[in-house]
ChimeraX commands (.cxc) that place a marker at each C-alpha (Angstrom):
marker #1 position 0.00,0.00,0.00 radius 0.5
marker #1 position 0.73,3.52,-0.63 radius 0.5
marker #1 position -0.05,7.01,0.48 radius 0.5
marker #1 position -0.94,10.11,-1.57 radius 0.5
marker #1 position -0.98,13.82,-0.33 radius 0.5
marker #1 position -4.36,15.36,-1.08 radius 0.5
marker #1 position -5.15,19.16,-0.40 radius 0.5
marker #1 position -8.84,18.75,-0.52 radius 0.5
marker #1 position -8.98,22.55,-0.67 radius 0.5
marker #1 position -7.86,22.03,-4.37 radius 0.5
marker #1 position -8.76,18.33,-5.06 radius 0.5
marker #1 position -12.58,18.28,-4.01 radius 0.5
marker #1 position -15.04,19.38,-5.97 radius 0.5
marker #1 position -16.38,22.31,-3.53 radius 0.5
marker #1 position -13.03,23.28,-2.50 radius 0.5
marker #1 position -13.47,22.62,1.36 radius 0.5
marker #1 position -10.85,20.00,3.45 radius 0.5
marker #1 position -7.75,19.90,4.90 radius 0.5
marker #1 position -4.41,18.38,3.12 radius 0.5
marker #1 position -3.67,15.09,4.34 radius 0.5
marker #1 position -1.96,11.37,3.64 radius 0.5
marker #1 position -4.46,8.99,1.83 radius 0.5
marker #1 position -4.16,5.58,1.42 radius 0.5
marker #1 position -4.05,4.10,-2.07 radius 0.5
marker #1 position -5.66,0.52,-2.58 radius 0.5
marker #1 position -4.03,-1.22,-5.68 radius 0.5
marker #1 position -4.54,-5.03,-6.58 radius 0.5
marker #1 position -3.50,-7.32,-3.93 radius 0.5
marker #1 position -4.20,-4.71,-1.14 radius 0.5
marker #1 position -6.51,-5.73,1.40 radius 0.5
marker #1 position -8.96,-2.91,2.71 radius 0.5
marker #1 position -8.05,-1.83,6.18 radius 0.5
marker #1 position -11.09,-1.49,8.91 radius 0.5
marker #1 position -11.92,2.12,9.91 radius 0.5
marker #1 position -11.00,3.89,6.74 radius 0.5
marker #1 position -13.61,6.07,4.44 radius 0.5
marker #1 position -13.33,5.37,0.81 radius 0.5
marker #1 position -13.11,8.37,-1.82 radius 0.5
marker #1 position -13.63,8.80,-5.22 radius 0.5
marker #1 position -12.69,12.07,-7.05 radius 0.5
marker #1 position -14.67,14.10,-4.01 radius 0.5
marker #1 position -17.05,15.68,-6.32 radius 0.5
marker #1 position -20.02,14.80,-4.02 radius 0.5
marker #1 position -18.27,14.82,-0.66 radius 0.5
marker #1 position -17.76,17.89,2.05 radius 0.5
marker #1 position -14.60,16.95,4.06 radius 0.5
marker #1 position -14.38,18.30,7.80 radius 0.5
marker #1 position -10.95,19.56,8.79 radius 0.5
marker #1 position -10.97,16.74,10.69 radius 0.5
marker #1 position -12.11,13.33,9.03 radius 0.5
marker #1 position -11.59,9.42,9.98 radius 0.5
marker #1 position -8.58,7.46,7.96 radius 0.5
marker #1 position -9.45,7.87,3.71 radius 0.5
marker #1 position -8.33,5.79,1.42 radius 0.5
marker #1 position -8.93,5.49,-2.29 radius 0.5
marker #1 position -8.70,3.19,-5.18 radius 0.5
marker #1 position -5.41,3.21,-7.98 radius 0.5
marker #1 position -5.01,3.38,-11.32 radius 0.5
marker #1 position -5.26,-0.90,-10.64 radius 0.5
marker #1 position -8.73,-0.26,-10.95 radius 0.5
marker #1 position -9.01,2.65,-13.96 radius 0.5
marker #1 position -9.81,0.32,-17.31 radius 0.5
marker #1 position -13.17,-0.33,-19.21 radius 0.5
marker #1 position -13.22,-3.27,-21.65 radius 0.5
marker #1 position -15.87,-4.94,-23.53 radius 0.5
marker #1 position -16.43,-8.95,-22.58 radius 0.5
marker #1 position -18.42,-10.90,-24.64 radius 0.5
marker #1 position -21.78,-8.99,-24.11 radius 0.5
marker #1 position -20.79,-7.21,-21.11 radius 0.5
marker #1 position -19.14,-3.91,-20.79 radius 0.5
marker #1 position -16.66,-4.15,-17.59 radius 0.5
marker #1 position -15.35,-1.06,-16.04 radius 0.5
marker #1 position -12.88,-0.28,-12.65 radius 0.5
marker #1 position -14.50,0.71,-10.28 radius 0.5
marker #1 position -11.55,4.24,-10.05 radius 0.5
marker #1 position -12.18,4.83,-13.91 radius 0.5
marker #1 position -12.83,8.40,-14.26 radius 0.5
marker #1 position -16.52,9.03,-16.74 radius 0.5
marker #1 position -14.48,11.27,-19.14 radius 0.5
marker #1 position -12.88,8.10,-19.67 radius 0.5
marker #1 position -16.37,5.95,-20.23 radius 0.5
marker #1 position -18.36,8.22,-21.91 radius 0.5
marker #1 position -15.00,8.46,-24.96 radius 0.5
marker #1 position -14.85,5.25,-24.50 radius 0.5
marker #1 position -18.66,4.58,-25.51 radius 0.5
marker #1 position -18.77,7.50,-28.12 radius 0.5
marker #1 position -15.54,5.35,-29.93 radius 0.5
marker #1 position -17.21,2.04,-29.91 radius 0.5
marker #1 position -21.03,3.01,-30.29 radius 0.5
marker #1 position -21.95,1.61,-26.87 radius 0.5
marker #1 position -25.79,3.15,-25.58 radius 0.5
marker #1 position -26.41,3.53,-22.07 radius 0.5
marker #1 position -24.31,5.80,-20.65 radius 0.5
marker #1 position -24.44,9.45,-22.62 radius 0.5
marker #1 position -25.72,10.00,-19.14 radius 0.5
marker #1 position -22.39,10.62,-18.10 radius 0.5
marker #1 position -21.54,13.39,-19.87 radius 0.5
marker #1 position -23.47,15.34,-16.80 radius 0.5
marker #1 position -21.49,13.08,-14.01 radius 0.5
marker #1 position -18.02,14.48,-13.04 radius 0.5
marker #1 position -16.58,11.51,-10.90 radius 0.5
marker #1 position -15.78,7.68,-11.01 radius 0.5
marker #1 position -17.76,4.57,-11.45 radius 0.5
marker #1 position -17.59,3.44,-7.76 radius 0.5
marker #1 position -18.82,7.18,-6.91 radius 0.5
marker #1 position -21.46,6.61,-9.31 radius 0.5
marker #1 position -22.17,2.68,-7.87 radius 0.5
marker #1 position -21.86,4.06,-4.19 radius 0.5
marker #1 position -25.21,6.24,-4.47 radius 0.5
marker #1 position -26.66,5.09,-7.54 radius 0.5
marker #1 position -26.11,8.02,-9.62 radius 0.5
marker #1 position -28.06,9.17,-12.38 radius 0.5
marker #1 position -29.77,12.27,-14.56 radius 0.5
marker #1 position -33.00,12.37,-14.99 radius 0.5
marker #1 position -34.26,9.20,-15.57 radius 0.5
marker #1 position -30.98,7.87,-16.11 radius 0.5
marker #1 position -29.15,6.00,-13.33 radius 0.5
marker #1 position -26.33,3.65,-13.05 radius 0.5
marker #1 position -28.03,0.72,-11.94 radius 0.5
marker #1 position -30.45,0.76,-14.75 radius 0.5
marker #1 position -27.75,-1.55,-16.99 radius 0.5
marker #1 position -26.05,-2.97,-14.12 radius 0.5
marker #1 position -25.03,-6.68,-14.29 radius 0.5
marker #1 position -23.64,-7.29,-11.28 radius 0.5
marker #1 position -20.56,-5.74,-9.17 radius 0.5
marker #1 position -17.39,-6.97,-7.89 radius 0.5
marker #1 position -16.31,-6.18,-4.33 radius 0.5
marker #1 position -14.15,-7.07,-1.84 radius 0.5
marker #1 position -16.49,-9.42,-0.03 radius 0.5
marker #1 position -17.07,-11.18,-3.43 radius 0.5
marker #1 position -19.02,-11.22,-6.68 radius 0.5
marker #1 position -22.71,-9.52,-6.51 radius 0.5
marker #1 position -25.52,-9.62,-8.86 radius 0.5
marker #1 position -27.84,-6.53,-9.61 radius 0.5
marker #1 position -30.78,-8.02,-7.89 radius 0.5
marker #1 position -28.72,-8.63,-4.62 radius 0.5
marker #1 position -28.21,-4.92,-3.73 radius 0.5
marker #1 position -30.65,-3.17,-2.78 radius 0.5
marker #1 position -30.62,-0.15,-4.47 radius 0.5
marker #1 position -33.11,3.21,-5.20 radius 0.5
marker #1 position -33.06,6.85,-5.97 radius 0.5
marker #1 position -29.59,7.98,-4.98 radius 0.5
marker #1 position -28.38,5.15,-2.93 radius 0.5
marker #1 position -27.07,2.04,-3.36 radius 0.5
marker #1 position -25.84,-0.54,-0.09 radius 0.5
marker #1 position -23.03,-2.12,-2.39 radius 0.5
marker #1 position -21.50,-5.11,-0.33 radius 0.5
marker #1 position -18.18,-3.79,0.46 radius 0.5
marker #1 position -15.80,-2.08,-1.58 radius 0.5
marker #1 position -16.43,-1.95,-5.28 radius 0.5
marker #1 position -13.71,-2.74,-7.22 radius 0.5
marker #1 position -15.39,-3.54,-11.04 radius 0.5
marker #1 position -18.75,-3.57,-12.40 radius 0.5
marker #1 position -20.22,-5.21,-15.26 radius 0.5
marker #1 position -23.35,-3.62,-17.85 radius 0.5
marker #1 position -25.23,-5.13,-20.83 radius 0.5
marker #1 position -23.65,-4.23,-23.73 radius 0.5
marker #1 position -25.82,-2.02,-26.12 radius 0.5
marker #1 position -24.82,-0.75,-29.38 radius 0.5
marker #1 position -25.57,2.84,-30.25 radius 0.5
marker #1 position -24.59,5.81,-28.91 radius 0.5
marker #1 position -27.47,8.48,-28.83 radius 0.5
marker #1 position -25.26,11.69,-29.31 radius 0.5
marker #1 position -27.95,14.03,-29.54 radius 0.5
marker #1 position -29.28,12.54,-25.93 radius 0.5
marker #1 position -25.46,13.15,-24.54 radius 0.5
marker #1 position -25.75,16.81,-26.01 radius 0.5
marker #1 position -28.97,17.46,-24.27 radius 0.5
marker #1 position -27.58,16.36,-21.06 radius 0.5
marker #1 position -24.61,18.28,-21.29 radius 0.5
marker #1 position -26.59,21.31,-22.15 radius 0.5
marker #1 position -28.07,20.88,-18.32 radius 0.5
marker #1 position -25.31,22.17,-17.15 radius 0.5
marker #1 position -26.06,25.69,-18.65 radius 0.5
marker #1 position -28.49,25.98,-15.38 radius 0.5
marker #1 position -25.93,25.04,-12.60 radius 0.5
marker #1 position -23.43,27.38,-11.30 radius 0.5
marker #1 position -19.78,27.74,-11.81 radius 0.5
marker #1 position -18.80,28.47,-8.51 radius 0.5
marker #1 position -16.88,25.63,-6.82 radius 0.5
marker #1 position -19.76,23.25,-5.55 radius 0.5
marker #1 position -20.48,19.30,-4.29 radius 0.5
marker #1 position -23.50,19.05,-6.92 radius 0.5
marker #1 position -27.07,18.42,-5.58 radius 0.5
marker #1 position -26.71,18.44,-1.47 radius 0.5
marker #1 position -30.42,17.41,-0.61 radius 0.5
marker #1 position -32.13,14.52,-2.94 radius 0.5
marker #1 position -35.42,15.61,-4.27 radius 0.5
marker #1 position -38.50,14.33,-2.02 radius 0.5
marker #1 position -41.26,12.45,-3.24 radius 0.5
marker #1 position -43.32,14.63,-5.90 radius 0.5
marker #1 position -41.45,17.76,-5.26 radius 0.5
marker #1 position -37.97,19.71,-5.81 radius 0.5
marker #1 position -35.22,20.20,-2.99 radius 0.5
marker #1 position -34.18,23.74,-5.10 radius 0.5
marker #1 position -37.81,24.17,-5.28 radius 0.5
marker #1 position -38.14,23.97,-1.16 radius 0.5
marker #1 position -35.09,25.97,-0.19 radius 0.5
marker #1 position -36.07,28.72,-2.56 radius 0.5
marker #1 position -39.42,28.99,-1.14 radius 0.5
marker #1 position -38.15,28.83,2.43 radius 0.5
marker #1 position -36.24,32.13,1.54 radius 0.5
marker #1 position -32.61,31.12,1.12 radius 0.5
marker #1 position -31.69,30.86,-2.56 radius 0.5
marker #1 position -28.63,33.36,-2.66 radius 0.5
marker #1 position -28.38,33.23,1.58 radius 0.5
marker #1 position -24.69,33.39,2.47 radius 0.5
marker #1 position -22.93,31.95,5.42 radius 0.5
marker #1 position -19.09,33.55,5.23 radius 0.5
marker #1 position -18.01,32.66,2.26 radius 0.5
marker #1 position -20.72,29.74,1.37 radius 0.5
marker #1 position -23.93,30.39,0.12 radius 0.5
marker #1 position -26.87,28.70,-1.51 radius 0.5
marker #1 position -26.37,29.35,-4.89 radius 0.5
marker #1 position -28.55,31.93,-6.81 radius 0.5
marker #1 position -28.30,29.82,-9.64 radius 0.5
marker #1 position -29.86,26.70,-8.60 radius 0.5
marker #1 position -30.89,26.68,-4.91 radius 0.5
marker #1 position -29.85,22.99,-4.06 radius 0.5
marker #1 position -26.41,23.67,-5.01 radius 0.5
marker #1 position -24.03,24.91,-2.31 radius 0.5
marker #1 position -21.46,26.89,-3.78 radius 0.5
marker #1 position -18.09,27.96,-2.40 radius 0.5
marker #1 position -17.11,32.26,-2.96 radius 0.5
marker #1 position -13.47,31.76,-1.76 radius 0.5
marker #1 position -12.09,30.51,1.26 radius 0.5
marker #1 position -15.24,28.77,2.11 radius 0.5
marker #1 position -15.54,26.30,5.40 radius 0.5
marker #1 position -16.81,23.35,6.57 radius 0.5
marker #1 position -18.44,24.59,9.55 radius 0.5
marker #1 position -20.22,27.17,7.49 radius 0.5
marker #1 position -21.31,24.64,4.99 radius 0.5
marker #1 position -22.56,22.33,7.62 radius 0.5
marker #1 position -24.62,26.04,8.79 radius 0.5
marker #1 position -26.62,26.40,5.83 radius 0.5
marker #1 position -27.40,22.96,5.54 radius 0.5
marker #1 position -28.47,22.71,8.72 radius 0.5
marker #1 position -30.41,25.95,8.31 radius 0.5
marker #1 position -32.42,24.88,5.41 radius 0.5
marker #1 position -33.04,21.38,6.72 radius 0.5
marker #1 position -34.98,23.48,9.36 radius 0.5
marker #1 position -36.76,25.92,7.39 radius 0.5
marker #1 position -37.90,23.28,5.35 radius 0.5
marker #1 position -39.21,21.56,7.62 radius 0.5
marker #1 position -40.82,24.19,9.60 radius 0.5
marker #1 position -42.68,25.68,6.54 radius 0.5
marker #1 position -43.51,22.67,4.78 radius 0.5
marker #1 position -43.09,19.30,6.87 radius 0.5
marker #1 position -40.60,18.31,4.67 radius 0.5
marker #1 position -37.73,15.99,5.73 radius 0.5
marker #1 position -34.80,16.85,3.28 radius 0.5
marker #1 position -32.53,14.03,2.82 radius 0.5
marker #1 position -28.69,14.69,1.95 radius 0.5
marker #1 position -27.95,13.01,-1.62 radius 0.5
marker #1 position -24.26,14.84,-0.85 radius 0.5
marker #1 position -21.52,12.90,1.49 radius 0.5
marker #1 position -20.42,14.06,4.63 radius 0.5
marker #1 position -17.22,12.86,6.04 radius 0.5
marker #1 position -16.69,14.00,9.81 radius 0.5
marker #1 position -15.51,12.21,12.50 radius 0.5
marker link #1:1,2 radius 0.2
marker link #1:2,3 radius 0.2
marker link #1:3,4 radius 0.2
marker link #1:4,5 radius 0.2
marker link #1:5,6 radius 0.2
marker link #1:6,7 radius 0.2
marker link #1:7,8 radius 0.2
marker link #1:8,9 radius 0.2
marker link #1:9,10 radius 0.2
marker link #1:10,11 radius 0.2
marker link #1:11,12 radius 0.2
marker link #1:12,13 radius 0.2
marker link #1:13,14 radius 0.2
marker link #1:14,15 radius 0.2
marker link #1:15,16 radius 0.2
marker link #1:16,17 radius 0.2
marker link #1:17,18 radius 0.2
marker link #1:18,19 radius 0.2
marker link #1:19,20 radius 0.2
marker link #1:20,21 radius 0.2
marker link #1:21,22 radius 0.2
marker link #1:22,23 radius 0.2
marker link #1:23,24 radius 0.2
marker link #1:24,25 radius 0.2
marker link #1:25,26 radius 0.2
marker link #1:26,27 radius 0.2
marker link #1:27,28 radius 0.2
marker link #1:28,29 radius 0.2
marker link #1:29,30 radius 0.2
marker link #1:30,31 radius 0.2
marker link #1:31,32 radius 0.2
marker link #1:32,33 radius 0.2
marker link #1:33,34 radius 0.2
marker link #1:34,35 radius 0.2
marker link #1:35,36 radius 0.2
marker link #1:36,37 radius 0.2
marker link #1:37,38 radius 0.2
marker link #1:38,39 radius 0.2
marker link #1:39,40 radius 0.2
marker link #1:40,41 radius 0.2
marker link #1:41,42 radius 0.2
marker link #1:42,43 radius 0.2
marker link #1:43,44 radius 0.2
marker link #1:44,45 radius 0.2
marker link #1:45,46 radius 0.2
marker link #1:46,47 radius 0.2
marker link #1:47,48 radius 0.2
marker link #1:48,49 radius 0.2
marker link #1:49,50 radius 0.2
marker link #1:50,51 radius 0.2
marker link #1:51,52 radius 0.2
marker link #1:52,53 radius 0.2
marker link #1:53,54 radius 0.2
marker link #1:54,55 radius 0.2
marker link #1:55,56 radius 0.2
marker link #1:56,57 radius 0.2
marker link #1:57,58 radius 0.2
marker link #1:58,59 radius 0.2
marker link #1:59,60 radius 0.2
marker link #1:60,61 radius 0.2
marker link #1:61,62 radius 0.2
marker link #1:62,63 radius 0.2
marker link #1:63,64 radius 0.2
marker link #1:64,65 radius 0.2
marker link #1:65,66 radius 0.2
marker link #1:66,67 radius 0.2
marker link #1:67,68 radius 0.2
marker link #1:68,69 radius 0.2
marker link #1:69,70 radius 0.2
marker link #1:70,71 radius 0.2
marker link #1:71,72 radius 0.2
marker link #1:72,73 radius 0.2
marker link #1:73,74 radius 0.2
marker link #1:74,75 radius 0.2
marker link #1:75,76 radius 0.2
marker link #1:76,77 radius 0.2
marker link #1:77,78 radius 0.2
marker link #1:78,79 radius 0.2
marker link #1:79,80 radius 0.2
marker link #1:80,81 radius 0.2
marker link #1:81,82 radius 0.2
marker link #1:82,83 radius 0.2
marker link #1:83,84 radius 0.2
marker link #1:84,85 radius 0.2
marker link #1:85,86 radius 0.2
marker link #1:86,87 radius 0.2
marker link #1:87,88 radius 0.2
marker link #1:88,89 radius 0.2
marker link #1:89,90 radius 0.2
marker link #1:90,91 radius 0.2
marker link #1:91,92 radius 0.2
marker link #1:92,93 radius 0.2
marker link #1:93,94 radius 0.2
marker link #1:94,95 radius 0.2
marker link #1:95,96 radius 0.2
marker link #1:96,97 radius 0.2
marker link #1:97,98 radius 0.2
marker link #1:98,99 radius 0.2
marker link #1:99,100 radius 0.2
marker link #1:100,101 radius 0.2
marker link #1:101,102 radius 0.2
marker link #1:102,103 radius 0.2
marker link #1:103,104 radius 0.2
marker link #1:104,105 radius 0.2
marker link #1:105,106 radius 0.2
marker link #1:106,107 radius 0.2
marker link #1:107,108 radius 0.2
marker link #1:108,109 radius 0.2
marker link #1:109,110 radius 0.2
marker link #1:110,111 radius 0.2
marker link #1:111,112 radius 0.2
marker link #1:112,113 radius 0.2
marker link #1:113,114 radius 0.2
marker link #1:114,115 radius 0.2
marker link #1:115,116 radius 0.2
marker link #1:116,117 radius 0.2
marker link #1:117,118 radius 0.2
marker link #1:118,119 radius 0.2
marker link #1:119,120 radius 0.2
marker link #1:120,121 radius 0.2
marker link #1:121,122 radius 0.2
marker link #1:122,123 radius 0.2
marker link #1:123,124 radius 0.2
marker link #1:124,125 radius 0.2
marker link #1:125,126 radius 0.2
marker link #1:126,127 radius 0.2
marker link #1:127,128 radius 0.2
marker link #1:128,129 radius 0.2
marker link #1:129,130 radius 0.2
marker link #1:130,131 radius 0.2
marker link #1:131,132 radius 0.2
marker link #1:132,133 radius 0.2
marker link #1:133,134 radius 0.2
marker link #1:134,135 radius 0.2
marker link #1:135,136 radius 0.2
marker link #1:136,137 radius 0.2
marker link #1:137,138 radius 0.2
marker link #1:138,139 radius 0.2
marker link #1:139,140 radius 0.2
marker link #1:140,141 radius 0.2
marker link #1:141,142 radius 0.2
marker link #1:142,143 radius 0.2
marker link #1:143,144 radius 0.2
marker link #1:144,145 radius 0.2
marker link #1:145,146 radius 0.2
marker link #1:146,147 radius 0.2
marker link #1:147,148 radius 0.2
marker link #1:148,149 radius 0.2
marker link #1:149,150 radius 0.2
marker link #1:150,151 radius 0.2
marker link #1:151,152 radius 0.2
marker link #1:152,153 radius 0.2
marker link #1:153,154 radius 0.2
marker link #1:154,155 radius 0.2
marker link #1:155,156 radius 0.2
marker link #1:156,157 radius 0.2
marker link #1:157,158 radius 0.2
marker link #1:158,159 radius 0.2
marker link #1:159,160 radius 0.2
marker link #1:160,161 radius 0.2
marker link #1:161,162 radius 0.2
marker link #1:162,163 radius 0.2
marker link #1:163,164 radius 0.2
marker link #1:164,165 radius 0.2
marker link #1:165,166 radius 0.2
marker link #1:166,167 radius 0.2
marker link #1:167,168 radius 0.2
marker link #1:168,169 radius 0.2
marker link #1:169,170 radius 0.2
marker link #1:170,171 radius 0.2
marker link #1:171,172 radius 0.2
marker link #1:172,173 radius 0.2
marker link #1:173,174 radius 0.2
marker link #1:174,175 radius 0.2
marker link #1:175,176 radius 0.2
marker link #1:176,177 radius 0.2
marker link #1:177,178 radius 0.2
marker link #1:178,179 radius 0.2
marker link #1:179,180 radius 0.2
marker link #1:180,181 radius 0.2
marker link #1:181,182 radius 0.2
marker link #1:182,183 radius 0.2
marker link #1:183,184 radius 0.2
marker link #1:184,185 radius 0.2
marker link #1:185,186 radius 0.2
marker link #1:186,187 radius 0.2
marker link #1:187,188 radius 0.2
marker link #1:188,189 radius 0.2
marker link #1:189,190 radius 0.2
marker link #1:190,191 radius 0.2
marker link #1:191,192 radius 0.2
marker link #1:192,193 radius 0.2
marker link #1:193,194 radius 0.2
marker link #1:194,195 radius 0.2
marker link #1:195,196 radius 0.2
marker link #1:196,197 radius 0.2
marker link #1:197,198 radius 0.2
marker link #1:198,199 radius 0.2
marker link #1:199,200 radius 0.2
marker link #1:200,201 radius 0.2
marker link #1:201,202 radius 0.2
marker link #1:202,203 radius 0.2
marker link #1:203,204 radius 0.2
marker link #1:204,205 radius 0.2
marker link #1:205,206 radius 0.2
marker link #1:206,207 radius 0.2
marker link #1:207,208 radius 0.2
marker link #1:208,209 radius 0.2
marker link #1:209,210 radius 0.2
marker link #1:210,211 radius 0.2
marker link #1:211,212 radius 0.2
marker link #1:212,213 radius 0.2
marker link #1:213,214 radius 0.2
marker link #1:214,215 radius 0.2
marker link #1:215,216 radius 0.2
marker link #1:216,217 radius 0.2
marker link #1:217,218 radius 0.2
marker link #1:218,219 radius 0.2
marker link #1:219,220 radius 0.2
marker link #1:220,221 radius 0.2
marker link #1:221,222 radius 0.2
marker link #1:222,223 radius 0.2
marker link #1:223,224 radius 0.2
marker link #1:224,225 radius 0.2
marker link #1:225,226 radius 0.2
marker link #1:226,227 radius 0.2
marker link #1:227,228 radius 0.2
marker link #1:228,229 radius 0.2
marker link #1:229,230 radius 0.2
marker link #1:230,231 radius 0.2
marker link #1:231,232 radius 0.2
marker link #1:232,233 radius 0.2
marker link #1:233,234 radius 0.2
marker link #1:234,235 radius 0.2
marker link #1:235,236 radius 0.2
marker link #1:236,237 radius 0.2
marker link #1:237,238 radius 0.2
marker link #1:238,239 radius 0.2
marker link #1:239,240 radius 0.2
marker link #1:240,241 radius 0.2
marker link #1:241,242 radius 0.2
marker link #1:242,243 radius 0.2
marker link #1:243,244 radius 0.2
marker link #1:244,245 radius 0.2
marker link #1:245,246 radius 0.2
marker link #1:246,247 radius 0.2
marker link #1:247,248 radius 0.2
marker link #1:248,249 radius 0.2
marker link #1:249,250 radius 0.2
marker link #1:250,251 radius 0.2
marker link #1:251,252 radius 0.2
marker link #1:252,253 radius 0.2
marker link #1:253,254 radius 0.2
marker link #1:254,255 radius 0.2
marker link #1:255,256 radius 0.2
marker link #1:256,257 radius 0.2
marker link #1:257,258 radius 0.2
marker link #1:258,259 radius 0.2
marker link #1:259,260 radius 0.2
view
């Protein structure tokens, strides 16, 4: 096993977390107890003070096609599968092009756009504790309770790559901001919208130091420069309440937090 140096100030996706030794899982390594597994951070907001991480290598970064399966490492970026698919005319995943991340990011809570999620062409996963078919984890809107760590995956193989699909997700991304950010922090309740909610409750724009929830899109917490944990952790805590309060609304986090 090794170690890598991360600033999380520079490597996560919102810009928030302290710089610290991570340990690097390669082939052969055997997961240690007590340590929280990373991706790329884009949907994680890291205390200054979190457990042990560690991380998958580039062991793990590959995508292949077997027989009728497409197989993919679980620490292979979705730059990487979405060219990948666009080369060989694979279908399934233009979805993708809206996902910053890795697979096992994506397996971990099930992500998706729109009607699009990752478990939708899911075969089966392969963990540490073993190999798991698609219909033994259970799995739903943004989460997924894989059976260990995820180290490969395996889709159905389907030929054609909808480009004008890909483009149409992409062009999502015109609405979000462009201020440092985690993504979506609360998943959307039954029937309703989380931005929806928070703007109603009065907080789209409200500011916390240098956080605030984003003018933009109001379910996007975006950091102005410099912006902390503790005053992340503020606003979500604030509009969990207001939400609440006004509407009897329970507003569950779809964003990861790793604290101690």
């Amino acid at each position: 096993m090794t170690f890598r140096r991360i600033d999380f100030s520079k490597f996560s996706s919102i810009k928030i977390g302290p710089a610290i030794d991570v340990m690097v899982l390669e082939k052969g390594d055997s997961p240690p107890s007590g340590r929280f597994l990373i991706g790329h951070a884009n949907n994680l907001l890291i205390s200054c003070a979190p457990p042990p991480l560690m991380m998958l290598g580039k062991d793990f970064d590959y995508i292949a096609i077997e027989e009728d399966a497409l197989v993919i490492g679980a620490s292979t970026p979705t730059g990487k599968i979405l060219s990948f698919c666009k080369k060989h005319d694979i279908g399934g995943f233009e979805y993708v092009a809206k996902l910053p991340g890795t697979l096992g990011g994506m397996l971990a809570m099930n992500a998706g756009v729109k009607s699009h999620e990752t478990f939708d062409a899911l075969l089966g996963v392969v963990t540490d504790r073993g190999r798991f078919r698609k219909e033994e984890i259970p799995h739903g809107y943004r989460y997924a309770q894989l059976p260990g760590i995820a180290y490969e995956a395996s889709f159905m193989l389907k030929r054609g790559f909808d480009r004008h699909l890909a483009e149409a997700l992409v062009a999502l991304r015109a609405h979000q901001p462009r201020e440092p950010s985690a993504g979506s922090v609360f998943k959307n309740p039954p029937g309703d919208y989380a931005g929806r909610l928070i703007e109603e409750a009065g907080l789209k724009g409200h500011r916390i130091g240098a956080m605030a929830w984003s003018r933009m899109h109001a379910n996007f917490l975006v950091n102005l420069g410099g912006g902390s944990f503790e005053d992340a952790m503020a606003l979500i805590d604030l509009a969990r309440r207001r939400v609440w309060k006004q509407f009897g609304v329970e507003l569950s986090l779809e964003i990861k937090i790793v604290d101690k």
